[in-house]
C-alpha positions in Angstrom: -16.7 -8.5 4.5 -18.3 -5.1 3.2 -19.5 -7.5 0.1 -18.3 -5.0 -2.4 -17.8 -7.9 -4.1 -17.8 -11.8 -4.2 -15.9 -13.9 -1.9 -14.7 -15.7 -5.9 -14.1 -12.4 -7.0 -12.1 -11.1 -4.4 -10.5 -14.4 -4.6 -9.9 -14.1 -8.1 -8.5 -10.4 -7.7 -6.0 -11.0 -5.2 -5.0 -14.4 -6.8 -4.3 -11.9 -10.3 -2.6 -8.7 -8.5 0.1 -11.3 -6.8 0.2 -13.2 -9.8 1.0 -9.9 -12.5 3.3 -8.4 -9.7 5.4 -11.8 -9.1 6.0 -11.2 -13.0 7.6 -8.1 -12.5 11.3 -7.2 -11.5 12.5 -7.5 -8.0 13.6 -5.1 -6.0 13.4 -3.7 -2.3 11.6 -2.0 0.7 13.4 -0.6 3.4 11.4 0.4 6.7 12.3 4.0 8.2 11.7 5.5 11.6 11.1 9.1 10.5 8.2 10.6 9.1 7.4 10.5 5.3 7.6 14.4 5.0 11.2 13.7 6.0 12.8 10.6 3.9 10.8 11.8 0.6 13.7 14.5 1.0 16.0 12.0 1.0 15.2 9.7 -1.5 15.8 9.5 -5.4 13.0 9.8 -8.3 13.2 6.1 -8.6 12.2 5.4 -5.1 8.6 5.9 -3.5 7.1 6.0 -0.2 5.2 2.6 -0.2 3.4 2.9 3.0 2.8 5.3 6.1 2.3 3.5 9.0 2.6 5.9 11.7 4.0 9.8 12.4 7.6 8.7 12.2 7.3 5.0 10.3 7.3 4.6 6.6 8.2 2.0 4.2 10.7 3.1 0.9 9.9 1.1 -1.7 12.1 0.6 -5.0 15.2 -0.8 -7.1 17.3 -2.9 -4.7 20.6 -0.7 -5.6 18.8 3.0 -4.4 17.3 1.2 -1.3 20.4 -0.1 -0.3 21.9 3.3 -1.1 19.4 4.6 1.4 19.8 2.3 4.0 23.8 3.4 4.2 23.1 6.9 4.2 20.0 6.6 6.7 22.7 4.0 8.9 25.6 6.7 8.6 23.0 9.0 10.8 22.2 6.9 13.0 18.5 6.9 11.9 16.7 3.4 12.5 15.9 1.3 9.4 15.0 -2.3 8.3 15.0 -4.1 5.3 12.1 -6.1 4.7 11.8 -9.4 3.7 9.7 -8.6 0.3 10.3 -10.3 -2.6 9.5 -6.8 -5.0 9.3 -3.6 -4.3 5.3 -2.8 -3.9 3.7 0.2 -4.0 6.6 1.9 -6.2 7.6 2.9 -9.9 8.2 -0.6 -10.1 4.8 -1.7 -10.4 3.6 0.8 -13.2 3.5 -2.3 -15.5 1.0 -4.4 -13.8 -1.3 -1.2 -13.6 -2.9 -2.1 -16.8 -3.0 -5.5 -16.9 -4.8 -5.8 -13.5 -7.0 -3.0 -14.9 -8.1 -5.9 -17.4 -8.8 -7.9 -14.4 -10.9 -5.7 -12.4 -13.3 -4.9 -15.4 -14.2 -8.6 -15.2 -15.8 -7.6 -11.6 -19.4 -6.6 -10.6 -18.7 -4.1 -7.5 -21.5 -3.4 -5.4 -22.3 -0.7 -2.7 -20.5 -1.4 0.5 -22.8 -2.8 3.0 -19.9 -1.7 5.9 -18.0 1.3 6.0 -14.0 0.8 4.9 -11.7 3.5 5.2 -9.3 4.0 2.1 -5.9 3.6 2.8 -5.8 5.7 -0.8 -8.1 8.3 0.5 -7.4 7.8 4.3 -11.2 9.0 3.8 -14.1 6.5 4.0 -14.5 4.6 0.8 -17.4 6.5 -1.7 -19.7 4.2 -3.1 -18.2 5.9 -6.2 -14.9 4.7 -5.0 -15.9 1.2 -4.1 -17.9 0.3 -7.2 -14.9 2.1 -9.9 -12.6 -0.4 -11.1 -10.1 2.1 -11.6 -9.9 2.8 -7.9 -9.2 -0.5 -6.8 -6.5 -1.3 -10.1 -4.9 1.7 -9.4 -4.8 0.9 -5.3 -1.7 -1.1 -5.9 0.6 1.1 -6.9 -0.5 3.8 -4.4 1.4 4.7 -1.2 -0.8 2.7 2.0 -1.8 5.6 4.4 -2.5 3.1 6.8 -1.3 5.6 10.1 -4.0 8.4 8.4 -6.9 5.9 7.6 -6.8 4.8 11.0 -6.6 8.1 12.7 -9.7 8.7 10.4 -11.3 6.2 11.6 -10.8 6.6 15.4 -11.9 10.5 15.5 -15.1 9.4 13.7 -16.3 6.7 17.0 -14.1 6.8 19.9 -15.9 3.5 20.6 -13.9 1.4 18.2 -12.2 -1.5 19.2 -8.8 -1.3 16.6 -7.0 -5.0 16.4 -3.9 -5.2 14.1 -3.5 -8.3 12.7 -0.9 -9.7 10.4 1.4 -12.6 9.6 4.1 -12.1 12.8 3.6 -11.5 16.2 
């Protein structure tokens, strides 16, 4: 939408990311209702905080054995948790080998200055034109925990006038 780059290109970067991470190892991510601050305490060096989607909502993301180990211990105090349904554990360790490879990919692309302003979910900042045009910053993207709750509070104290719609794949 920002045109950053081509509808193909984009096309051909998503189609490669999901691609180079199906070839990696499964494993898990476990939802948690308490802030990030909190549950990296808790969790092991193998583990990562995937995503932050609000104060007290994260996503752990990791091998299938520690997340499980974490959804016991989070269960035995009564602290809410999901499993998702996810295929591999994004945004963890477990994706340091598809860095590279999708760095390859991203080379191939001509980035161009955005012509609408996107907040970084990396950042939580809006996106430099820097940013936006390095192929490093969007190979790298993966693997980095989704500040999604930050981005968007970004976002609203910058125009109270926004109209915020969540959309995704359930109700």
């Amino acid at each position: 939408i920002a045109e950053v780059f081509t509808l193909e290109d984009a096309l051909l970067l998503v189609a490669s990311r999901a691609r180079l991470m199906q070839n990696m190892p499964h494993g898990s991510m476990l939802s948690v209702r308490m802030p990030a601050t909190e549950v990296e305490k808790m969790i092991e060096e193998d583990l990562a905080i995937a995503a932050i989607n609000g104060p007290d909502l994260c996503v752990v993301s990791g091998n299938t054995r520690a997340i499980n180990a974490l959804q016991t211990e989070l269960e035995k105090k009564e602290i809410a948790c999901k499993l998702l349904h996810t295929s591999h554990a994004f945004h963890s360790p477990m994706m340091d080998g598809v860095i590279e490879p999708f760095t390859e990919v991203c080379k191939k692309i001509q980035y161009h200055k955005p012509k609408a302003k996107i907040y970084s979910t990396v950042t939580t900042q809006p996106l430099t034109i820097q940013q936006a045009t390095d192929y490093n910053y969007w190979a790298k993207h993966l693997r980095e925990t989704v500040r999604f709750a930050e981005a968007v509070q970004t976002a609203w104290h910058e125009n109270k006038n926004y109209v915020m719609l969540e959309c995704g794949p359930r109700a």
